[in-house]
ROFI-105944 format. One record per residue (C-alpha): x, y, z. Coordinates in steps of 0.02 Angstrom, whole numbers, plus 50000, padded with zeros to 5 digits. Each point is the difference from the previous one (the first is absolute). Layout:
# residues N
(atom (X Y Z))
...
# end
This chain:
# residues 113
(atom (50000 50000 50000))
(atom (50059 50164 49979))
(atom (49944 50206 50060))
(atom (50073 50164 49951))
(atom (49972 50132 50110))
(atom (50026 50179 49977))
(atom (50041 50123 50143))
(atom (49961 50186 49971))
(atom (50096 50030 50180))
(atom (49929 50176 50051))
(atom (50084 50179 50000))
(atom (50182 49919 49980))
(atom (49925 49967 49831))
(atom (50082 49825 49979))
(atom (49910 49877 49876))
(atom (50049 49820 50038))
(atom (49959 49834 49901))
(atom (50001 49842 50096))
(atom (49969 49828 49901))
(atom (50001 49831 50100))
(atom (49982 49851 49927))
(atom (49979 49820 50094))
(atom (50010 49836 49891))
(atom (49942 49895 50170))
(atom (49877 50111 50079))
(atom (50145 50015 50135))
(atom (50163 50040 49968))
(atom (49982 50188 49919))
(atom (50163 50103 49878))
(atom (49960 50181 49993))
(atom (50073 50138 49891))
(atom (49975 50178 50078))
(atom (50055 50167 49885))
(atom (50001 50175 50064))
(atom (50075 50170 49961))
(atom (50028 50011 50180))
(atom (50186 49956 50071))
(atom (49917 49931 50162))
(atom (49864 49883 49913))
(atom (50149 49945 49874))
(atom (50107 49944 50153))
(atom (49843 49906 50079))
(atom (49960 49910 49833))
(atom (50197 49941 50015))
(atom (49968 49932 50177))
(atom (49831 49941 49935))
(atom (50061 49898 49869))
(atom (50137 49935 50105))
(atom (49864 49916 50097))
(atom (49910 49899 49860))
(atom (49923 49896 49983))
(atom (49891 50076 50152))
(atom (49909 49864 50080))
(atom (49811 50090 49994))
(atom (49933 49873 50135))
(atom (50145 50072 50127))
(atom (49971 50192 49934))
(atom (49824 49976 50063))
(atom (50039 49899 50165))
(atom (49919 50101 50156))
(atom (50142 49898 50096))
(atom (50136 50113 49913))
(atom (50050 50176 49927))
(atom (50006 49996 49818))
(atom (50157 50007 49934))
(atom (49971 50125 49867))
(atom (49932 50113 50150))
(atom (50134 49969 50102))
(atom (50123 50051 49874))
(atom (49886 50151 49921))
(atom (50000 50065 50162))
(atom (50197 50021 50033))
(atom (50031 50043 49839))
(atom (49887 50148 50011))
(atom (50048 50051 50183))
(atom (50176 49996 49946))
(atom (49975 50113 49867))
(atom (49894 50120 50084))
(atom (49883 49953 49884))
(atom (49793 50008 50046))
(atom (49952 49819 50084))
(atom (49834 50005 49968))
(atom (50047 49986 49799))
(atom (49874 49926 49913))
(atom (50107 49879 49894))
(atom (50037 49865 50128))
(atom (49827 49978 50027))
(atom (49978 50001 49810))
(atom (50123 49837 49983))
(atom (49929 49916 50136))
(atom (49826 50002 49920))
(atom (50087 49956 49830))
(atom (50094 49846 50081))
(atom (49813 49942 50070))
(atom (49919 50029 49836))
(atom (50149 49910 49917))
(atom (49969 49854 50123))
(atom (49835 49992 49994))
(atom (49980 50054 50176))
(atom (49872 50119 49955))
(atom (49890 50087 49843))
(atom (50067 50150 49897))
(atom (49904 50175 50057))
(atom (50049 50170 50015))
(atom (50047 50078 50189))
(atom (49980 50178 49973))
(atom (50046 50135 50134))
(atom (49911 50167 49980))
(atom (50105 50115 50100))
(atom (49920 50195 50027))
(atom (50060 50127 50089))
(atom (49880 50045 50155))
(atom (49829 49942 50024))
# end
């Protein structure tokens, strides 16, 4: 199975593509591409990683890894953690896996009330 997702990150204005693909239902390869110098050293860790077991990415006994890492990798580089994208190739890696059905998540963020 395969998903492509594409991240329109907010006001950094970062567009990401994420495509996972899973032969077993299980074991999942993912290919991540970004303008952004942060996202680009993530997909490198990413990818160092595969195939990601989606059965353990999804485990309530366990962090997921690509979490785990996203979330270093951003603090380190004073980057925002609450980016978007990690989320974004968890979902993929589920989708990819079979884990769960393709839909939109959409966050309508306003100013005020």
């Amino acid at each position: 199975m395969e998903a492509k997702v594409k991240v329109d990150a907010g006001i950094c204005g970062f567009k990401t593509i994420i495509k996972a693909t899973s032969e077993d239902n299980m074991n999942v390869n993912l290919k991540v591409v970004s303008p952004c110098e942060i996202i680009k050293d993530l997909a490198s860790q990413y990818e160092a990683l595969t195939p990601i077991n989606a059965y353990q990415e999804l485990s309530p006994k366990e962090e997921s890894s690509i979490l785990k890492i996203s979330r270093v990798v951003l603090v380190a580089n004073g980057a925002c953690e609450a980016c978007v994208v990690p989320a974004a190739v968890c979902k993929a890696i589920y989708i990819a896996s079979g884990l769960a059905l393709p839909k939109d998540v959409v966050l309508d963020i306003n100013e005020g009330s």
